[in-house]
N, C-alpha and C positions, 0 to 999 in steps of 0.2 A: 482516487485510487490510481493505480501506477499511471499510466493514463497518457500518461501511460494510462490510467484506467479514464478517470471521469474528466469528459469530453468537453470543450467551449463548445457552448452553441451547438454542439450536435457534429462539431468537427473534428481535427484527430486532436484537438489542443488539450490543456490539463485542465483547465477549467468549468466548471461543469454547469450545464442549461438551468437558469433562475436563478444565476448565482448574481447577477447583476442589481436586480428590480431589491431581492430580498436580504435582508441581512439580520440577523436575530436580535432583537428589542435591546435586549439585555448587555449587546454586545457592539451596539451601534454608536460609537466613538472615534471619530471622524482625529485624525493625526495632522497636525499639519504641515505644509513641505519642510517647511524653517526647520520643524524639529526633528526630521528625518535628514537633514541637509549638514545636523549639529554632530552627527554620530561621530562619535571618534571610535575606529576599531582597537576593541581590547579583545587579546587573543591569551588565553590561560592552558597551559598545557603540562602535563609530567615531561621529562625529558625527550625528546623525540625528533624522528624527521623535519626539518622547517618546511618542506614540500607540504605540508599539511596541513599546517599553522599558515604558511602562507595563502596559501590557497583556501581557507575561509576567510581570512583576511581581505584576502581580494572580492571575493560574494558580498560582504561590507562595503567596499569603500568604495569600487567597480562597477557595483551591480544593483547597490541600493537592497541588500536583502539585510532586515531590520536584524535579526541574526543567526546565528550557526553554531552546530555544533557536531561531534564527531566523538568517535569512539572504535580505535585498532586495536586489532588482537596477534601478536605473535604468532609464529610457528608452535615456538615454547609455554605460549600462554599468556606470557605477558601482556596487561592493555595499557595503553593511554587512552585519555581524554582529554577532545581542546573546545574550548568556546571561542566566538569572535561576534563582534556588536554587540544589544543592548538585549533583555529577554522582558523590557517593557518599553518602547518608546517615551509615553508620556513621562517613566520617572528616572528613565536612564538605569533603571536595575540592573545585574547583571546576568546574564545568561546564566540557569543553572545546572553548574556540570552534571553534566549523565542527566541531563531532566527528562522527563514523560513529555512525548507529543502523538501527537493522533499519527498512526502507520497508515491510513489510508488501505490500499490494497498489498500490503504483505498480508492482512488478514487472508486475502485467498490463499496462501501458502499453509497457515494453518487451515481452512475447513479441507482442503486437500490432502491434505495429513488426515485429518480423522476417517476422510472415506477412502481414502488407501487402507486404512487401519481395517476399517468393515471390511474389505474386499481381506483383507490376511486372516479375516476369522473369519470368511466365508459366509458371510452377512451378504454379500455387496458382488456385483460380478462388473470389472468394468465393460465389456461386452454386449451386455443387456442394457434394453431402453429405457429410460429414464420412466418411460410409462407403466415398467414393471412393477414398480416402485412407490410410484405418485400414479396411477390410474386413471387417465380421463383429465389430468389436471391441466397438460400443455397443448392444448389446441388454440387454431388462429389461423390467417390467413397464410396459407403455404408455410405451417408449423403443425406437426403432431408430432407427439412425444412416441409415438411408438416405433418414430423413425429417426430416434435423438441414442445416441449410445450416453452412457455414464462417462465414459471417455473421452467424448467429444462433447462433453459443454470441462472439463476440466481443462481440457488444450482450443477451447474456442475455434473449436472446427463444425462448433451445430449447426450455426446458420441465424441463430434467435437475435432479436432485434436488443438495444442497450437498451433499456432505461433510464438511462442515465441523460440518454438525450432529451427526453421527454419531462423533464423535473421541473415544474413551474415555480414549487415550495422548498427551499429545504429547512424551514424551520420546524415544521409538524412533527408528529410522529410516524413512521410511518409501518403498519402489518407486511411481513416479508411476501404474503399475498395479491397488497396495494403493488408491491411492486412490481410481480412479477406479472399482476391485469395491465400498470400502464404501459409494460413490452408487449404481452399480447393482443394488444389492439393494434398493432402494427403488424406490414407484412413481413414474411422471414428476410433476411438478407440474402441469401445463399441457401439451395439443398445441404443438408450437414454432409459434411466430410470433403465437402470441393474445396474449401478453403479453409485461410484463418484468416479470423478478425475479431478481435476485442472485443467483449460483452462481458457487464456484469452480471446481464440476468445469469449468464451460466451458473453462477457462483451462489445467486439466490436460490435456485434450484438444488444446486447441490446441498448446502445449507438443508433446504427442507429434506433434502433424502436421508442425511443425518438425524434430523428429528425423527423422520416416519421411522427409521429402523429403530433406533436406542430407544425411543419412545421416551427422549429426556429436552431439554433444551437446549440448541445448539451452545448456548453460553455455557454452560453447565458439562459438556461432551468438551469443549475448546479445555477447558481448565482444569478436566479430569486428566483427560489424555495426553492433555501435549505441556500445559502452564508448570501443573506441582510434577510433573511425571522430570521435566529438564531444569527445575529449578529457577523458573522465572519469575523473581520476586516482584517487579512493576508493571506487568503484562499484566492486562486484563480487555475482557468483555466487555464495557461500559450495558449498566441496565436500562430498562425501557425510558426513557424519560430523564438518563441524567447526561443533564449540559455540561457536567464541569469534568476537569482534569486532576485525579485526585491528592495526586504530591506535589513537589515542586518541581515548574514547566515552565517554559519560555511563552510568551503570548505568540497566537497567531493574526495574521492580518491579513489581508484584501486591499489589494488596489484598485476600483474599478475601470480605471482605463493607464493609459499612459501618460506619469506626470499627475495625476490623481491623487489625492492624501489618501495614507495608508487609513484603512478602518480596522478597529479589535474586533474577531471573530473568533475570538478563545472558546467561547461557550456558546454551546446550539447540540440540538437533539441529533446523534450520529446516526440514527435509525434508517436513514435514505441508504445506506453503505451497507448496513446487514453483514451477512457472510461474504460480501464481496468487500468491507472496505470500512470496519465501524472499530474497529480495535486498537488502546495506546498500550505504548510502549515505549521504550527507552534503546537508544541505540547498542548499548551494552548487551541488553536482552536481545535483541532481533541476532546481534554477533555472536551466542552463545545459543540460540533456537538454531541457527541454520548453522551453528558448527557439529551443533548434537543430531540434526537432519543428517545431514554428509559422513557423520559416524557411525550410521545406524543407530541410532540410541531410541527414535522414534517410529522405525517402521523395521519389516524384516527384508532381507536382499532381495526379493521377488520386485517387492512392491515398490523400493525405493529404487531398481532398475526401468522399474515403470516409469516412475515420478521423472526420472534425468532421460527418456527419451523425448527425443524432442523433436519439433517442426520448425522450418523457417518463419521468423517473424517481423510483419512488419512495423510501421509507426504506431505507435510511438514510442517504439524500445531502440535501444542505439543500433547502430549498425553492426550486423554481425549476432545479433540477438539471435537466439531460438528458443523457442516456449514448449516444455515440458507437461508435467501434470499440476499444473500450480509454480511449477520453478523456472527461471530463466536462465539460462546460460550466455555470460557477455563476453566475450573477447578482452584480453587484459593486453598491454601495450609490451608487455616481456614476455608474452608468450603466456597458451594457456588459455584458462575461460575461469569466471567466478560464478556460483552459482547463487541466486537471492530474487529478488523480487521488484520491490519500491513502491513506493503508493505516493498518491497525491491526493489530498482532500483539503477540505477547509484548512485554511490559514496553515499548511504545511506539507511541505514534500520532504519524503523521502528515499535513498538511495544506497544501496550497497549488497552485501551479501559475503560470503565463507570461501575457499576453496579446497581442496580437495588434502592441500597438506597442511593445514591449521590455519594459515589466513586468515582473517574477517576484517572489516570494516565499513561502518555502517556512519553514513552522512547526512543531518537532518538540517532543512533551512527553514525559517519561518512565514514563510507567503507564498504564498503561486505565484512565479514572477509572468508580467504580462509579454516579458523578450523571451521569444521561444530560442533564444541562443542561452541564456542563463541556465539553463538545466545538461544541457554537455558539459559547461562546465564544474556545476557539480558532482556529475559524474568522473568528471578527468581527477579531481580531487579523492574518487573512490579507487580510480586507478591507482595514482600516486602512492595511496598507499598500500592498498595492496603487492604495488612495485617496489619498495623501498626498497 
């Protein structure tokens, strides 16, 4: 999850705790250099900026990221889409344009959509404590929920510990409750409201607050409200227990160190992510959810002036970042800020977001890379085009 959301080792990196020891039965397919070394970049595109094309090109052939793909939207509406590498190592397949990959933590952007939604039908107050809510459920050491705002685990100013640090499995299944006990066995980070810092628990919590109100399943509230409401036809939920990817999708991989043959990690249970970070999508989609976010299409002007206030943020968001109610605001190199999210999870990051006069561009690559420099410059590539 953006990571931006899920941590190395429990540090600010993207990678997340047990991701090393573990890797899913199913999907333990070891790559090797030679054939990661064979890659010829092929980049497929509608007519468009080379700034774009080249630059997954270069994530290829520079960067050793097995591949890429993208997805811009005009002012006017018009998109392109480009591919660059291979969307299977082992057969050289080709990357499938517009394909489904795991969004990691843009899902926080949707369940914060839904309980801005409650807060505009007066379900939901962001003000009040999370324990209004869930009752008795957030307690720990230097954690009570009755001194947790709804407001403050959306913009991670609570104070609760990640979970994410703590993950020894990520194969299992896991209850949005598993998660949110192996946070609170730990002490809080911070009194809520003195700072920010990244937590997914916030998000799990959130998640349940959505259950307790609508008294429906968070999946089921995601796909009511936000999926069929803006017309996102590859966006979905994945259900309790499914590993796979349901259209056509590029594979994801793992390196476990530096210089490491890639492994397949396509398939494995997303349930450790929950409402912080379990959701696929298509880069197309994620450019047309946060175009119809910044039109008002999915909240009313109260609420989505809530959502764009923002606090400074630090790593692992780029420089210049500030974090909203679920949305970030980045600095664009022409001037301006874009507003979106990004998520990092197994075998895939992602990166982009909308601006405020039609914009979009959304950039997905297929591994976690181990060079914490490789993801600026997938960013710079979100830039670009949103510059063009």
């Amino acid at each position: 999850m953006r990571e931006q959301a899920w941590q190395r080792n429990g540090s600010s990196g993207r990678r997340r705790g047990g991701r090393r020891g573990v890797v899913p039965a199913a999907a333990a397919v070891a790559v090797g250099v030679m054939a990661m070394g064979a890659l010829t970049p092929t980049a497929t595109a509608a007519e468009g900026p080379d700034t774009v094309r080249q630059g997954l090109k270069e994530l290829v052939r520079s960067d050793g990221v097995p591949g890429a793909l993208a997805s811009v939207k005009g002012r006017e509406g018009g998109a392109r889409t480009y591919t660059a590498g291979v969307g299977d190592v082992a057969t050289g397949a080709k990357v499938p344009r517009d394909g489904q990959v795991r969004i990691g933590s843009n899902t926080k952007t949707f369940t914060a959509v839904a309980v801005l939604q409650l807060v505009g039908e007066g379900k939901v107050d962001l003000d009040e404590s999370i324990d209004t809510y869930l009752p008795g459920l957030v307690r720990g050491e230097g954690i009570d929920g009755r001194r947790i705002k709804v407001r403050q685990l959306l913009q991670h100013t609570s104070g609760l510990p990640n979970y994410v640090k703590y993950l020894a499995d990520d194969v299992r299944y896991y209850d949005p409750r598993d998660l949110l006990d192996l946070a609170l066995e730990h002490r809080a980070e911070f009194e809520p409201g003195k700072k920010w810092e990244y937590s997914n628990t916030n998000y799990v919590l959130a998640g349940l607050l959505v259950q307790k109100v609508t008294g429906r399943p968070l999946a089921e509230e995601l796909d009511r409200r936000i999926i069929q409401r803006v017309g996102l036809r590859h966006t979905y939920f994945p259900a309790p227990g499914d590993a796979t990817i349901r259209e056509r999708h590029p594979k994801g991989y793992d390196r476990p160190s530096a210089g490491a043959p890639l492994v397949d990690v396509t398939e494995f249970d997303p349930s450790w992510g929950w409402a912080a970070g379990q959701m696929i999508s298509t880069n197309s989609d994620l450019n047309r959810f946060f175009t119809a976010l910044l039109d008002g299409d999915l909240l009313p002007p109260a609420q989505l002036a809530e959502m764009r206030t923002t606090v400074p943020a630090g790593a692992p968001f780029a420089p210049g970042a500030r974090y909203g109610l679920g949305l970030v605001s980045t600095p664009l190199s022409c001037g301006g800020v874009y507003w979106g999210h990004g998520g990092s999870t197994t075998g895939y990051e992602t990166r982009g977001g909308a601006t405020d006069d039609g914009r979009a561009a959304n950039v997905a690559i297929t591994t976690q890379p181990t060079d914490k420099a490789v993801m600026p410059r997938v960013e710079a590539v979100v830039d670009k085009a949103l510059c063009r």
